[in-house]
Wavefront OBJ file of the C-alpha trace (Angstrom):
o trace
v 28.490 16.261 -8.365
v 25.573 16.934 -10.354
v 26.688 18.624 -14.294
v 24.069 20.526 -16.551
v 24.335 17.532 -18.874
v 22.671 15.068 -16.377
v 20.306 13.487 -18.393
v 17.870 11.476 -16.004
v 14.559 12.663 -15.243
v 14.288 14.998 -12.645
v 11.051 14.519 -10.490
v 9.788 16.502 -7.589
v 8.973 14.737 -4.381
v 5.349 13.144 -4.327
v 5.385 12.324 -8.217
v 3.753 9.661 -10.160
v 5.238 7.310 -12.542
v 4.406 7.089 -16.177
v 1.106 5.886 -16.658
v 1.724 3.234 -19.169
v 0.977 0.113 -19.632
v 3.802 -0.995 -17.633
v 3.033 0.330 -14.386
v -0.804 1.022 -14.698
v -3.603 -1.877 -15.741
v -6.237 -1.341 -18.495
v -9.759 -0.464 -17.363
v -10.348 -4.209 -18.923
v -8.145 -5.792 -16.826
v -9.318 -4.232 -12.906
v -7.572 -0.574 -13.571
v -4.791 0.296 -10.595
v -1.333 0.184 -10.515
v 1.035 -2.798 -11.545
v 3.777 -4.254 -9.101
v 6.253 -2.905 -11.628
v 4.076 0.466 -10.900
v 4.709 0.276 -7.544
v 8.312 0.059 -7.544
v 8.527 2.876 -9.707
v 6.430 4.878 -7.264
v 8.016 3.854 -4.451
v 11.402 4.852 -6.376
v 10.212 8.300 -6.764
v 8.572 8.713 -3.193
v 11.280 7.557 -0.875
v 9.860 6.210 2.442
v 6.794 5.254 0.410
v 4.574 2.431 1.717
v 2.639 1.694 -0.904
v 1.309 -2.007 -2.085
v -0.859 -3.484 -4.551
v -3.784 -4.498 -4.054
v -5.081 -7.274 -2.471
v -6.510 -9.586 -4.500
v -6.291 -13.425 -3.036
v -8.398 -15.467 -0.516
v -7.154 -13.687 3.386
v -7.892 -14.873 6.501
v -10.680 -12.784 8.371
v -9.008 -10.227 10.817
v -5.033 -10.180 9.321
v -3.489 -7.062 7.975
v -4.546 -7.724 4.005
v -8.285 -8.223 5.093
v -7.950 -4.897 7.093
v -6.498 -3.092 4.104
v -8.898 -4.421 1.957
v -11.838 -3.665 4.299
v -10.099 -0.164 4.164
v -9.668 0.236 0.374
v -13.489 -1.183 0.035
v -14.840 1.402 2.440
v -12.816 4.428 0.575
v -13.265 3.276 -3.032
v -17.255 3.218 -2.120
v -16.795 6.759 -1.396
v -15.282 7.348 -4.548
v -18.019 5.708 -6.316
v -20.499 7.531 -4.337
v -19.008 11.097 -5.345
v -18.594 9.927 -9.319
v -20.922 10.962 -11.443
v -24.444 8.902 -12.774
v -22.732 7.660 -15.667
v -19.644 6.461 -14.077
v -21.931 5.152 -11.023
v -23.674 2.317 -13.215
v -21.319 1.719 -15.914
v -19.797 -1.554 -14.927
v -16.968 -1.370 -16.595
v -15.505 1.821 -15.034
v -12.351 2.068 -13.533
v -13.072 2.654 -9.661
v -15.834 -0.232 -10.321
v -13.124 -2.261 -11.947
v -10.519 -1.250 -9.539
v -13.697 -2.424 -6.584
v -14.003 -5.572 -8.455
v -10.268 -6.657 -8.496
v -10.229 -5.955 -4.975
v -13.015 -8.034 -4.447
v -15.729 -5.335 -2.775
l 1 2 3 4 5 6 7 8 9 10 11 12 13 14 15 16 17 18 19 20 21 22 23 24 25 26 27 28 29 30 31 32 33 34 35 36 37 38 39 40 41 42 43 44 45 46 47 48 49 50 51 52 53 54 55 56 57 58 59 60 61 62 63 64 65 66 67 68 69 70 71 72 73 74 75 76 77 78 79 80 81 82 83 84 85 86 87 88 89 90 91 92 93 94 95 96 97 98 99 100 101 102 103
């Protein structure tokens, strides 16, 4: 039974968590989301299959290198579509975010 006095946070389906330093990384530190991040997304968006990034040495051909082939190929699209000045700083957060995921 739900009361007017329920005091949680009431979020709509397809939300986003806080974006704190808790469950999102400084530009400084490769930008994207945190595992802490990611359980709080995937708390808000039931059925939710999202991961973090992948970041460590993968065997050519498993399922990390294909997601990271994936991200690589989308993010450059991103980067592609950014403005000049976000193109060739190097210390923007899709380039970050490229660089953590080793692109």
């Amino acid at each position: 039974m739900r009361t007017d006095f329920d005091i949680r946070p009431r979020f709509s389906k397809g939300t986003m968590p806080p974006r704190n330093k808790k469950n999102f990384r400084s530009t400084k530190s490769g930008a994207g989301m945190t595992q802490a991040g990611v359980k709080a997304y995937r708390r808000l968006n039931p059925g939710s299959k999202l991961k973090t990034a992948v970041t460590g040495k993968v065997k050519p051909g498993s399922k990390a290198a294909k997601r990271r082939k994936s991200y690589c190929a989308r993010s450059l699209g991103q980067l592609k579509r950014a403005s000049a000045k976000t193109r060739n700083d190097p210390n923007s957060r899709i380039r970050q975010a490229r660089r953590r995921w080793k692109c």
